[in-house]
DRENVEX-30306 format. One record per residue: z, x, y of N, C-alpha, C in turn. Coordinates in steps of 0.02 Angstrom, whole numbers, padded with zeros to 5 digits, always signed. Each point is the difference from the previous one (the first is absolute). Example, Ala and Ser with C-alpha at 12.3 -4.5 7.8 and 13.67 -1.06 7.14 Angstrom:
// DRENVEX-30306
+00390+00660-00284+00000-00045+00059+00000+00045+00060 -00036-00018+00053+00003+00042+00059+00037-00039+00055 
END
This chain:
// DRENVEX-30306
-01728-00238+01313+00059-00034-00026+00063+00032+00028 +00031-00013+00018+00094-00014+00039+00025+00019-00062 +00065+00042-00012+00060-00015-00028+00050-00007+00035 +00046-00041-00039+00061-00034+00072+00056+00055-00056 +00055+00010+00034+00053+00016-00035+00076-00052+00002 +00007-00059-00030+00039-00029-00003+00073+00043-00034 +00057-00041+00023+00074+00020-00042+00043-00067-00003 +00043+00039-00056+00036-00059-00011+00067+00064-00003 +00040-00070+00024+00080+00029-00026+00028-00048-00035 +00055+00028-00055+00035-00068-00025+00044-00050+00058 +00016+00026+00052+00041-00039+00031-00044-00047+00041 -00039+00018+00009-00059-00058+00021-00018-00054-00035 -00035+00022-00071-00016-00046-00048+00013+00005-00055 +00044-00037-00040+00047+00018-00077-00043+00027-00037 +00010+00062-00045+00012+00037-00044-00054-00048-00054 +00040-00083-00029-00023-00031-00052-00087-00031+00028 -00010+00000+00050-00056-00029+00016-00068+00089-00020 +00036+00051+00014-00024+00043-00039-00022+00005-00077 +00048-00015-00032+00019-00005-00074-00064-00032-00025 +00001-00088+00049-00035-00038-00009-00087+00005-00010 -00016+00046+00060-00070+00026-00016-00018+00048-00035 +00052+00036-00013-00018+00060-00072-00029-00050-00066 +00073-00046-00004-00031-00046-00059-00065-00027-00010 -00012-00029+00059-00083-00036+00036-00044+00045-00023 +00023+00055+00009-00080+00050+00001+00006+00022-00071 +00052+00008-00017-00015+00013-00088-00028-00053-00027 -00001-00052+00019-00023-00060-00041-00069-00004+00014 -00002+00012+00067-00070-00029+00018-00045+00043+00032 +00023+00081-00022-00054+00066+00039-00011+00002+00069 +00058-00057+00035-00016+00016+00073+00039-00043+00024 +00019-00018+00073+00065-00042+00016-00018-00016+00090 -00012-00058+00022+00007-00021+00053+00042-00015+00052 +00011+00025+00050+00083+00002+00026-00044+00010+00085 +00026-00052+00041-00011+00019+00079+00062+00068+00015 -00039+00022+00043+00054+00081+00038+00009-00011+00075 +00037+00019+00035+00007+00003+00059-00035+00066+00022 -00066-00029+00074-00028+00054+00012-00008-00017+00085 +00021+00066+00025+00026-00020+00073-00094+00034+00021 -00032+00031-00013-00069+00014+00016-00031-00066-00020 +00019-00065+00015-00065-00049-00049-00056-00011+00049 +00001+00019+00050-00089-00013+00031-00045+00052-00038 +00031+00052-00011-00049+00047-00038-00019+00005-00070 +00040-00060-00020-00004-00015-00097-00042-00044-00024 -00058+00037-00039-00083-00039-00025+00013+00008-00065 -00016-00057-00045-00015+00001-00061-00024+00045-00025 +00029+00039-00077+00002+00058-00007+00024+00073+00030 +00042+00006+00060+00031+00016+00010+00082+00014-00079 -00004+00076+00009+00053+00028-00025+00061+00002+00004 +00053-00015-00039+00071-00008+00031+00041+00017-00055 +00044+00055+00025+00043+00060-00027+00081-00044+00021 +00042+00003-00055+00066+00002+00017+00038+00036-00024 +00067+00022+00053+00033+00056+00008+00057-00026+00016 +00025+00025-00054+00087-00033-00004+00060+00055+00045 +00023-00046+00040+00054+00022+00054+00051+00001-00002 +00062+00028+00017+00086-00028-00014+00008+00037-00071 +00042-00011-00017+00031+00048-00069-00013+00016-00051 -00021+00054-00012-00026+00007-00056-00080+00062+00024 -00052+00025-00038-00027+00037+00008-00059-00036+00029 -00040+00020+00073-00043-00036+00038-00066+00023-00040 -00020-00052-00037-00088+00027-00028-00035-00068-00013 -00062-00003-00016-00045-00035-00012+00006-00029-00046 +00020-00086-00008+00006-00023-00055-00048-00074-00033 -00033+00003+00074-00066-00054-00010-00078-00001+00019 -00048+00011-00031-00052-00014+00044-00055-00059-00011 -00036-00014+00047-00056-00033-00011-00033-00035+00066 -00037-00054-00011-00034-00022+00045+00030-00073+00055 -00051+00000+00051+00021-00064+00045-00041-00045-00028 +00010-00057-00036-00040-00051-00007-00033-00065+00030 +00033+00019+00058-00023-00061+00070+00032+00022+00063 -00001-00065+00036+00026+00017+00072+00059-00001+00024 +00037+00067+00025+00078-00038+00004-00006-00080+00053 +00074+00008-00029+00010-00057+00043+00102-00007+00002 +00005-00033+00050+00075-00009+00019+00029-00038-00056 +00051+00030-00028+00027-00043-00061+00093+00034-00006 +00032-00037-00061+00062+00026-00004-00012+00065-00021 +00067+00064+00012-00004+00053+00003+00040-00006-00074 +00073-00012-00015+00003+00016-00029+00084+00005+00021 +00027+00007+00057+00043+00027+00039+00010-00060+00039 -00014-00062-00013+00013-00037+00061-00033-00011+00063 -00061+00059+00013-00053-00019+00061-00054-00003-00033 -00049-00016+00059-00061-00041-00001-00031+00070+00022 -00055+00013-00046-00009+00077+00025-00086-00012-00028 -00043+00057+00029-00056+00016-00028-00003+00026-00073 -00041-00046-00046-00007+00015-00056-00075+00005-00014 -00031+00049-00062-00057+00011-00002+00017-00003-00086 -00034-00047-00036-00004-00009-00073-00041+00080-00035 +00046+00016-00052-00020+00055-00028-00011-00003-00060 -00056+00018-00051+00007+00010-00074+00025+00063-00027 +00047+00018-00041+00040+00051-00010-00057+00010-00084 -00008+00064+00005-00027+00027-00084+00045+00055-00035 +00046+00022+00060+00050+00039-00016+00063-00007+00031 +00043-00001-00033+00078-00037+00026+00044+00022-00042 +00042+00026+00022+00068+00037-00041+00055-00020+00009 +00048-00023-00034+00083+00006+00045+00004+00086+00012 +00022-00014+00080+00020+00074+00011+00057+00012-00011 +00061-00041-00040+00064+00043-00003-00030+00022-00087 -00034+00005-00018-00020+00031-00066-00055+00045+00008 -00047+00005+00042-00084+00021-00002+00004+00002+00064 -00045+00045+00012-00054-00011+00051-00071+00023+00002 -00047-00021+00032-00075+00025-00031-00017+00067+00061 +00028+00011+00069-00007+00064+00018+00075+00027+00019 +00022+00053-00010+00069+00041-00035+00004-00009+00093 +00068+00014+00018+00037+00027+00042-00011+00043+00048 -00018+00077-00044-00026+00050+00029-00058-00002+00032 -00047-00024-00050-00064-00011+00032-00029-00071+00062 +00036-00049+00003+00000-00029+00045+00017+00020+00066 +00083+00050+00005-00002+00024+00060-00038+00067+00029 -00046+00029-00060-00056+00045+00034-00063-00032+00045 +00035-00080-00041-00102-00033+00045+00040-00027+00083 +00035-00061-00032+00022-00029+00043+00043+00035+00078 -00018-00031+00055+00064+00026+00061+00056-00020+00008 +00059+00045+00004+00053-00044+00001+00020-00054+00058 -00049+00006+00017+00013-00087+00039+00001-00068-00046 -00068+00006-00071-00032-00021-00017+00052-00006-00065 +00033+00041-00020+00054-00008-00051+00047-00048+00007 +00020+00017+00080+00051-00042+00020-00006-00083+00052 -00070+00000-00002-00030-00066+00034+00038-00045-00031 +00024-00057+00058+00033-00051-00002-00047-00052-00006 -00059+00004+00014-00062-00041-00026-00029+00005-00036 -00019-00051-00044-00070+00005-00066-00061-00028+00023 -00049+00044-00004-00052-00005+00008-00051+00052+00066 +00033+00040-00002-00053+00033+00041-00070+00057-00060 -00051-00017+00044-00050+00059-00001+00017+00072-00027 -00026+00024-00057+00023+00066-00021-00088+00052+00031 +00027+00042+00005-00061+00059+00006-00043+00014-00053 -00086+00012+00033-00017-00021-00065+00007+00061-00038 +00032+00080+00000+00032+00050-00024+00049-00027-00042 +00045-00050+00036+00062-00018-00061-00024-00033-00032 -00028-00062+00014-00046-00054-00068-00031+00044-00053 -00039+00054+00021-00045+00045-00044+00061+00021-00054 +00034+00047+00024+00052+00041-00033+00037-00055-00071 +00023-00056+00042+00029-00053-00055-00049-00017-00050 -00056-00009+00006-00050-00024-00049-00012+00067-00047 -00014+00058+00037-00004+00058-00036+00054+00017-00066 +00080-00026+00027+00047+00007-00026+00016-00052-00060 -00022-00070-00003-00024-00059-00043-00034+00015-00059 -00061+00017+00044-00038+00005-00055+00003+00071-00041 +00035+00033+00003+00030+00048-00041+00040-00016-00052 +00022-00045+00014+00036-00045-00076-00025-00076-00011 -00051+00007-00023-00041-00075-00021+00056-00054-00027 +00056+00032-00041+00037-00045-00057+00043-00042+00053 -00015+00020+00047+00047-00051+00058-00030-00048+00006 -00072+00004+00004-00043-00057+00059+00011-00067-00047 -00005-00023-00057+00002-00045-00047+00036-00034-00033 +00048-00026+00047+00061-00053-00019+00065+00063-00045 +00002+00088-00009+00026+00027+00002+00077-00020+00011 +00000-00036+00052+00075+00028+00029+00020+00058+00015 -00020+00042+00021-00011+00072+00012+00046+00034-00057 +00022-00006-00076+00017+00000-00026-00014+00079-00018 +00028+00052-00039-00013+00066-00004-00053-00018-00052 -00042+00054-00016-00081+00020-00041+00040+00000-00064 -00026+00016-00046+00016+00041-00072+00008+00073+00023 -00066+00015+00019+00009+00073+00001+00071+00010+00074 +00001-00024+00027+00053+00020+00046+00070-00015-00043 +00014-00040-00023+00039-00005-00047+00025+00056-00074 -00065+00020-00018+00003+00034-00037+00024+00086+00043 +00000+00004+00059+00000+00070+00022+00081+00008+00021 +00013-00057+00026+00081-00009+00019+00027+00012-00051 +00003-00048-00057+00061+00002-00047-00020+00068-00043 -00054+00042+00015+00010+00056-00052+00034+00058+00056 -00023-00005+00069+00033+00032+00033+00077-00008+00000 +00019-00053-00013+00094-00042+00008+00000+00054-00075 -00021-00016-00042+00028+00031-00059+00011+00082+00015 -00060+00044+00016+00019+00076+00026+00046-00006+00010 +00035-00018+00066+00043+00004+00055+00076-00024-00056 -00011-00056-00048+00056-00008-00040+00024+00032-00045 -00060+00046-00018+00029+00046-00068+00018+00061+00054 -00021+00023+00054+00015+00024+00036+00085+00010+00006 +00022-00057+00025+00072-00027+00010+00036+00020-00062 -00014-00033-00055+00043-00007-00070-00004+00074-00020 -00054+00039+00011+00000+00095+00002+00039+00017+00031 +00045-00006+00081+00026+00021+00033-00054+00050+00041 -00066+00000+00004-00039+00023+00019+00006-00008+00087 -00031+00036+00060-00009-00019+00032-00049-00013+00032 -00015-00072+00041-00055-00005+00018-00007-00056+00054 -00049+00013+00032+00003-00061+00085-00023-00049-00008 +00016-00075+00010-00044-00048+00005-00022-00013+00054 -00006+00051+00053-00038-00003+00049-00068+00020-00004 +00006+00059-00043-00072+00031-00021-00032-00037-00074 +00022-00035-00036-00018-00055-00032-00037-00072+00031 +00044-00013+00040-00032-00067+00049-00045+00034+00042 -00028+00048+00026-00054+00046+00047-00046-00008-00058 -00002+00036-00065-00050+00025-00042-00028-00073-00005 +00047-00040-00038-00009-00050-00035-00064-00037+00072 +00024-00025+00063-00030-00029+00054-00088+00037+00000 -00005+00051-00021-00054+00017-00020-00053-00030-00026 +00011-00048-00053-00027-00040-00052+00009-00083+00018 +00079+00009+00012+00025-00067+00005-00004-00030+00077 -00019-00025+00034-00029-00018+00088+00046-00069-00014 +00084+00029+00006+00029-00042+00032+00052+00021+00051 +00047-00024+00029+00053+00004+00039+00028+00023-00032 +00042+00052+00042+00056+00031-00044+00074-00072-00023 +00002-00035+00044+00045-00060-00002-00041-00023-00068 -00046-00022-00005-00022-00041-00075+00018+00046-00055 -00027+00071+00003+00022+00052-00037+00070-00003-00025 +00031-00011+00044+00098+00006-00014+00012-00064-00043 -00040-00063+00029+00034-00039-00050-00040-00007-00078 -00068+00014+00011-00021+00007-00078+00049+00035-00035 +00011+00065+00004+00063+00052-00011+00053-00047-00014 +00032-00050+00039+00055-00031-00025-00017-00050-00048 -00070-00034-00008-00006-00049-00054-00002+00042-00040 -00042+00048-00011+00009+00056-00061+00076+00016-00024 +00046+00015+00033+00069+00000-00024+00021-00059-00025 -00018-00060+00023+00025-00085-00009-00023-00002-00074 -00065+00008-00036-00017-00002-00057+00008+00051-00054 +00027+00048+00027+00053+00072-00036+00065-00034-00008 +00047-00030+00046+00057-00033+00003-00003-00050-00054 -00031-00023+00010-00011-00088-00046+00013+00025-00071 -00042+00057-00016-00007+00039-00061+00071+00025-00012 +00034+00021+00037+00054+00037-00016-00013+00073-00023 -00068+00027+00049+00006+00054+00001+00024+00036+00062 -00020+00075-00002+00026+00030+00068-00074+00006+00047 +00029+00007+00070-00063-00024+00043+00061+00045+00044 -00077+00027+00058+00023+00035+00063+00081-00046+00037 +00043+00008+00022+00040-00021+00042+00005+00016+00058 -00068+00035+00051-00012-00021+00044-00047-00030+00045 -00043-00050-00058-00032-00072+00000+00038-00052-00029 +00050-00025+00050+00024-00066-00043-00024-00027-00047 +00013-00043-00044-00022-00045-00017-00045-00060+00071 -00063-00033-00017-00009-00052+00033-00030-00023-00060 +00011-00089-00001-00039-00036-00040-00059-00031+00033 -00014-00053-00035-00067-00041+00008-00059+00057-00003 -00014+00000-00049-00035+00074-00020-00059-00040-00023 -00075+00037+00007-00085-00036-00020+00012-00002-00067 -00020-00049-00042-00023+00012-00093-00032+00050+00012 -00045+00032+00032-00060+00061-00032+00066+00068+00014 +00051+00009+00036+00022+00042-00001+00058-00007-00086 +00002-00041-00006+00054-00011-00068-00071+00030-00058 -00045-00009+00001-00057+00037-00044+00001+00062+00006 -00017+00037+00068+00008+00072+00017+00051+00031-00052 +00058-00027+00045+00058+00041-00052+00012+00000-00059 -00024-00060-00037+00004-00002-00083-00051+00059-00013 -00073-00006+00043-00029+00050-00044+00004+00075+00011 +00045-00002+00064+00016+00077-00001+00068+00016-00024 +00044-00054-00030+00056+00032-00063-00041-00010-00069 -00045-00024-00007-00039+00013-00050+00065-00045-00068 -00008+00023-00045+00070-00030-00050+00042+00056-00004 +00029+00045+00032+00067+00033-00005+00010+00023+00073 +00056-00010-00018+00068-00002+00082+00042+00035-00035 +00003+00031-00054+00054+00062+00002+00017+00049+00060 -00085+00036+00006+00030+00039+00064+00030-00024+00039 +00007-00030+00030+00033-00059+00049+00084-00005-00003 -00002-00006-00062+00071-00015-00021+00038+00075-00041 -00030+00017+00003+00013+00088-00027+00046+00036+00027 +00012-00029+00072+00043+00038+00059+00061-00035-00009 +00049+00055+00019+00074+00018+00019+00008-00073+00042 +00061-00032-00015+00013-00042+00030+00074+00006+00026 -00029+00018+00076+00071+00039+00047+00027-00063+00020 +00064-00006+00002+00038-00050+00051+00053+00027+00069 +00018-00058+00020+00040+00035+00059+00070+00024-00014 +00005+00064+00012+00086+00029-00016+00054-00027+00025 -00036-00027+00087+00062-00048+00028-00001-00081-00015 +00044-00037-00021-00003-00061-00007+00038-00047+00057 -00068-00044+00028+00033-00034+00049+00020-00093-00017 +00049-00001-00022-00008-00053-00035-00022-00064+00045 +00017+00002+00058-00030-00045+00042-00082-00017+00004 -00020+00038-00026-00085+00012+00002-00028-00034-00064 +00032+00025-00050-00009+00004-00059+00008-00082-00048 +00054-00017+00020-00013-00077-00046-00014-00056+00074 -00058-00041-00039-00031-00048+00050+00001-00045-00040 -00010-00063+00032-00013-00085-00046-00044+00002-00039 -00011-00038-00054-00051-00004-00060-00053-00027+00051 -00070-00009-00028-00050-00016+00041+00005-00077-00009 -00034-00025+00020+00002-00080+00007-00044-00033-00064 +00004-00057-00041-00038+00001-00051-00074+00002+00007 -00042+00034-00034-00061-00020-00026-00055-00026-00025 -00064-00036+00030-00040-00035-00054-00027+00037-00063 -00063-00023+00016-00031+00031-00052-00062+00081+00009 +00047+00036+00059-00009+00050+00014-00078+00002+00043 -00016+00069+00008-00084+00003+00033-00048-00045-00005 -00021-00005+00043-00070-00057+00006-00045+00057-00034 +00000+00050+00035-00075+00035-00031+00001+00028-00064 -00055-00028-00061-00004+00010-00048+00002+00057-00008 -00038+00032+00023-00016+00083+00003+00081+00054-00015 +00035-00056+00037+00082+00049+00010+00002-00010-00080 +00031-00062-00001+00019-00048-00043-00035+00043-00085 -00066+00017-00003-00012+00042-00071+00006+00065+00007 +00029+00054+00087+00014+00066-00020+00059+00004+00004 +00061-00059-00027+00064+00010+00019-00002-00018-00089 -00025-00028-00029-00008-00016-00087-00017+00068-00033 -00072+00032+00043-00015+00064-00030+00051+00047+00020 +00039+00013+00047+00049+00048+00017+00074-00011-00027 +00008-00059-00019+00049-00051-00015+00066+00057+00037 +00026-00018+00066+00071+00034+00008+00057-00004-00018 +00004-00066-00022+00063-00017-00037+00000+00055-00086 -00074+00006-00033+00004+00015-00059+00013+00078+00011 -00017+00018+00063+00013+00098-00002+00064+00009+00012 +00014-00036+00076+00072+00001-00029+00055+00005-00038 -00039-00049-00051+00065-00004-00045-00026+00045-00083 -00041+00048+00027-00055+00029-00059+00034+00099+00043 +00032-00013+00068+00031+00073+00031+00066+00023-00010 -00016+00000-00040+00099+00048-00040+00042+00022+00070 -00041+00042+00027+00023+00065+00050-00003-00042+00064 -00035-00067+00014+00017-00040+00072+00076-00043-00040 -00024-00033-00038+00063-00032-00006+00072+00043+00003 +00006+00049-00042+00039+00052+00014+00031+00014+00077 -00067+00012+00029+00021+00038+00058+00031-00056+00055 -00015-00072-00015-00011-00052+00033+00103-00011-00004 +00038+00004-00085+00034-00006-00009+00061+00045+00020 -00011+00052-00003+00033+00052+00034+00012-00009+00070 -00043-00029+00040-00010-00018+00077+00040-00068+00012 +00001-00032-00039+00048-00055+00007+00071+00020-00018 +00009+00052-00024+00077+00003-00020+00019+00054+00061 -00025+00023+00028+00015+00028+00069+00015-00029+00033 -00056-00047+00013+00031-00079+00060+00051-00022-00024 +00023+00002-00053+00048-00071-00018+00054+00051+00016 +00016+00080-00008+00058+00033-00017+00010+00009+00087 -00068-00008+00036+00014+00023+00075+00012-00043+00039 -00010-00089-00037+00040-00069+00036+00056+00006-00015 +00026+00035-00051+00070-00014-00023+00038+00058+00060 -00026+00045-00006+00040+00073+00045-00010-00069+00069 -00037-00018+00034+00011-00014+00059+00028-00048+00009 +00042-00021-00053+00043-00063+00021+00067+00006-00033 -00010+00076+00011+00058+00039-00009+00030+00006-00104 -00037-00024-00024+00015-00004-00086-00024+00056-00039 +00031+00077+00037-00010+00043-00045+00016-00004-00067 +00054-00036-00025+00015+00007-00071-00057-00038-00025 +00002-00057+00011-00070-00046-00021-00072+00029-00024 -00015+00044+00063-00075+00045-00001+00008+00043-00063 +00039+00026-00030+00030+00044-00038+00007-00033-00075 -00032-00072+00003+00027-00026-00054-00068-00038-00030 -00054+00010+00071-00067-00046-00014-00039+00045-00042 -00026-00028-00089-00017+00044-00032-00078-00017-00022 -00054+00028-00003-00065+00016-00026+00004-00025-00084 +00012-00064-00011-00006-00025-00076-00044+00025-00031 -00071-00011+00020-00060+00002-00018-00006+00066-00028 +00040+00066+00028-00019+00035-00020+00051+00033-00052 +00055-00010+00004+00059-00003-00037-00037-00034-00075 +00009-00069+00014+00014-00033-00057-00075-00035-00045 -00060+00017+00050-00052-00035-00011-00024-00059+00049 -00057-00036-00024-00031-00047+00019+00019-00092-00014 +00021+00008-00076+00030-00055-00003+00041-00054+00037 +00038+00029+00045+00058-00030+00019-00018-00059+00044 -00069+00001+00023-00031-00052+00057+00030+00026+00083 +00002+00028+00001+00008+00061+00067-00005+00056+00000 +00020+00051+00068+00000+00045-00009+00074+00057+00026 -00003-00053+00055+00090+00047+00018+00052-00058+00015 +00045+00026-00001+00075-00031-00003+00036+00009+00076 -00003-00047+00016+00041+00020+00101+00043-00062+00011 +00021+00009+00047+00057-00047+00030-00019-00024+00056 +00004-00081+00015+00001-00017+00053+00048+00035+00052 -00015-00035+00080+00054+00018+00054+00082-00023-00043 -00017-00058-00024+00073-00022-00026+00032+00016-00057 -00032+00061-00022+00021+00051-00035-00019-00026-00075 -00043-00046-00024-00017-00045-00052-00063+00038-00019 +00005-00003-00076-00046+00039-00020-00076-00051+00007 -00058+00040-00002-00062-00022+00017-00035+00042-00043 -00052-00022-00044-00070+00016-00043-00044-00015+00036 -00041+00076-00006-00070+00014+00054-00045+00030-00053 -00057-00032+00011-00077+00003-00039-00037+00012+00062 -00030+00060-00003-00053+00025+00055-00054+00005-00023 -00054-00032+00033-00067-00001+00009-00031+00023+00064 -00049+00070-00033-00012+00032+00052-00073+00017+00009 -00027-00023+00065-00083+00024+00003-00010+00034+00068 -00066+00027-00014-00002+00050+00053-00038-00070+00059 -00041-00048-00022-00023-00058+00024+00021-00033+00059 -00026-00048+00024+00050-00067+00057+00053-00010-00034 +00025-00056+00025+00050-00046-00001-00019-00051-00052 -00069-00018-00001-00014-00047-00034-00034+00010-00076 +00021+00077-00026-00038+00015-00055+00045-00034-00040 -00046-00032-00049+00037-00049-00057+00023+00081-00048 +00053-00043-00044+00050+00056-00033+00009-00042-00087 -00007+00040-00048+00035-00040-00075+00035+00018+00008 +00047-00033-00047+00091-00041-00003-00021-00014-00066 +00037+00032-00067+00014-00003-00059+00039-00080+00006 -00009-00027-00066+00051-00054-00039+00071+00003+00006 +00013+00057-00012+00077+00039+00012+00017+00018+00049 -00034+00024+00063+00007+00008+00059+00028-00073+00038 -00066-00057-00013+00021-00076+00016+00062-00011-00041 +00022+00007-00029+00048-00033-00053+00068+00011+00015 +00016+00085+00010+00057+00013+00026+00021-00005+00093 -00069-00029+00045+00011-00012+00061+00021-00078+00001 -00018-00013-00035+00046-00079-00013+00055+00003-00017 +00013+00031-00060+00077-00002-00027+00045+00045+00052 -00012+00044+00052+00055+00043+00030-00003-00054+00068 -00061-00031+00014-00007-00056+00056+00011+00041+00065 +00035-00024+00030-00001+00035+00062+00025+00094+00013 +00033+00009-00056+00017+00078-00020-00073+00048+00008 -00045-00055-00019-00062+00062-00033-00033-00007+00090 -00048+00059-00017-00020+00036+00068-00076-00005-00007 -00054-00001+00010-00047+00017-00013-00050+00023+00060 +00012+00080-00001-00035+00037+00063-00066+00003-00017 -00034+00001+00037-00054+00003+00023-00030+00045+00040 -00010+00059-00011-00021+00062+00042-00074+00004-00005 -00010-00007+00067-00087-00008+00013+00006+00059+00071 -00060+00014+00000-00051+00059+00043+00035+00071-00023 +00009+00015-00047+00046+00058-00044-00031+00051+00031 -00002+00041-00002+00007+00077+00042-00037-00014+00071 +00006-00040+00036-00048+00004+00065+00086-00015+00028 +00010-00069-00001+00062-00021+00046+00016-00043-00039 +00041+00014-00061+00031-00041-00035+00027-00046+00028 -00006-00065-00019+00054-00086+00014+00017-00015-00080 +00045-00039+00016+00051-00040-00061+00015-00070+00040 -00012-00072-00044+00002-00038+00007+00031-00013-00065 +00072-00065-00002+00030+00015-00038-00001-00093-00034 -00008-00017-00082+00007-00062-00018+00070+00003-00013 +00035-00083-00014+00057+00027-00079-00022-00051-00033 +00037+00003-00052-00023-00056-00056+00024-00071+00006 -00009-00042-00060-00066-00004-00022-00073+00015+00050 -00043+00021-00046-00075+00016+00019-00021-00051+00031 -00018-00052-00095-00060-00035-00007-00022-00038+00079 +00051-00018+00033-00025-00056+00069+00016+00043+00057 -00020+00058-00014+00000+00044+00069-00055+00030-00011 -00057-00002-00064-00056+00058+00003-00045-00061-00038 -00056+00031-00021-00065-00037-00008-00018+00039-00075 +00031-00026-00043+00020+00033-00080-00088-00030-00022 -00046+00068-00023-00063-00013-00051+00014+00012-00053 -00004-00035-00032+00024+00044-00081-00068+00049-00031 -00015+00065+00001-00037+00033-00015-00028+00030-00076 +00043-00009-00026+00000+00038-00076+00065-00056-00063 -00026+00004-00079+00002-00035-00034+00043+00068-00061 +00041-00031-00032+00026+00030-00046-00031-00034-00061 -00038+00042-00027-00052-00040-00072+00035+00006-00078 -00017-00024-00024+00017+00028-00107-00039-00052-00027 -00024+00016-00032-00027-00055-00084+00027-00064+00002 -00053-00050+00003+00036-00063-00011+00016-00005-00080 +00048-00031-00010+00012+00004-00075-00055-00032-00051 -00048-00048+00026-00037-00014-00041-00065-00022+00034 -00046+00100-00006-00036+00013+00049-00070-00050-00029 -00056-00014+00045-00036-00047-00052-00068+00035+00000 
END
């Protein structure tokens, strides 16, 4: 038996026609698709065929399976009339998410001729065919409509490793994530590139939470449901530690950085259920507003900005005059500090502050809504999201009600007078 080594690049053949057979094969444990194979005198039924993704992004193995007939001249895909040999796929990944052989290990088999072949379909050695199958079947959970999707147990080794490395951080401890991603590759047989971005979905579902997560794994979304499981069961039911830590901000304020546009409106939030019941069990809006010492610290940080817009537009007396109500006078008042517009007009500011996205929902008291109507365009309502990483402020004014997405959450009860 032959293995051919076919490639694809996106600029050859779109991206969605990819998409398309991932779906196929989840549905149907396997997926039919002709390949372009420039060896077709030498391609016999049953014959093996490997694809190896080219052009941007990390070059590895993201398809395999068999020839199911005879090529033959057909559309490419690209506009020519090219040799095609019909293939049944049993394993198929999108490679800008997965791949079923890593990076590293592809360029130990493959020659770099063979990386960089401008043709699909040549003859692999039967040393490299061996090696790939060797490397396959080392992770069974691929071969079976998978999606080369991470294991449990690989899952389970990352996010407890992400956690070390995070309490690590929040310790001020020091420590390498170079020798973390080495150890970890031990267990885990992937690319260091897949490695980096699991690492960033792991921060994406820390973020969502509005907890703290490494900041040097971005955030990335489109994250697996089985990884939204992982992490619930390795915060177990308390995230104190988590939230236990000092929440530093920046000493210099750049106000140019700092206030951005509100986000654009919202449906009805996450598709994946999975998010959707550990954002209920974590509820961020309810810790939030359950953190004395964030809100605090959140409020104090806004009256800096406001005293350090005023200094830069030259209104020292002004800055000198913007006062901390909240802490003065209490909670009542339906804000929290007292400032002046550019036009020297006084302005009421209510800060809401999470350590979260942009998009962490926030409560708003009765009285909060009540007096952003009545001051109308006077009232302010900041919005301080990603709190000690790189604080932003996005700013409402009043009225609320038709600028936000008001749930009414809680009921003021007493005795009906004539209980039955």
């Amino acid at each position: 038996m032959t293995a051919f080594l076919m490639t694809w690049k996106e600029t050859g053949w779109p991206h969605e026609n990819i998409v398309r057979m991932v779906a196929t094969l989840e549905a149907q444990g396997h997926v039919d698709e002709p390949w372009r194979i420039a060896a077709h005198k030498m391609a016999k039924v049953g014959d093996r065929a490997w694809v190896l993704r080219q052009g941007s992004g990390p070059k590895g193995i993201f398809g395999v399976g068999e020839i199911t007939g005879s090529p033959a001249k057909g559309e490419a895909g690209n506009g020519k009339i090219q040799w095609m040999a019909p293939v049944r796929f049993n394993a198929f990944v999108d490679p800008s998410q997965h791949l079923l052989i890593g990076e590293d290990a592809v360029a130990r088999i493959l020659r770099p001729n063979q990386l960089l072949s401008r043709a699909s379909g040549y003859p692999l050695d039967d040393e490299q065919s061996a090696a790939f199958e060797k490397l396959l079947a080392a992770r069974p959970t691929i071969e079976h409509g998978g999606a080369g999707d991470w294991t449990q147990a690989e899952l389970r080794a990352i996010v407890a490793d992400y956690f070390v490395m995070l309490e690590s951080e929040l310790a001020s401890r020091a420590y390498s994530k170079t020798e973390h991603r080495n150890a970890l590759r031990q267990t885990v047989h992937r690319s260091p590139g897949s490695i980096e971005r699991k690492h960033q979905n792991i921060s994406a579902v820390l973020q969502t939470l509005g907890l703290p997560w490494i900041y040097g794994y971005k955030p990335l979304p489109n994250f697996q449901k089985a990884l939204v499981d992982v992490i619930e069961a390795q915060l177990g039911g308390d995230v104190a530690r988590l939230e236990g830590t000092t929440t530093a901000t920046p000493s210099d304020i750049d106000l140019a950085a700092i206030f951005v546009a509100p986000p654009p409106p919202v449906g009805q939030g996450f598709k994946s259920g999975s998010i959707v019941r550990l954002i209920k069990k974590f509820d961020p809006a309810a810790r939030d507003a359950a953190n004395r010492r964030l809100g605090e610290a959140g409020e104090e940080f806004a009256l800096r900005v406001e005293r350090h817009r005023l200094i830069a537009i030259g209104r020292h007396d002004l800055a000198e005059k913007v006062a901390w109500v909240s802490q003065k006078i209490g909670d009542g008042l339906g804000y929290d500090i007292e400032s002046f517009a550019d036009d020297a007009s006084p302005t009421f500011i209510e800060v809401k502050t999470t350590k979260g996205p942009i998009t962490t929902p926030f409560f708003l008291s009765e009285n909060e809504r009540r007096v952003a109507a009545e001051k109308a365009s006077a009232f302010r309502l900041y919005r301080l999201f990603c709190f000690g990483s790189d604080p932003r402020i996005f700013s409402l004014t009043g009225p609320l009600d038709e600028r936000l997405s008001l749930e009414p959450v809680c009921y003021r009860v007493r005795i009906a007078r004539d209980p039955l």
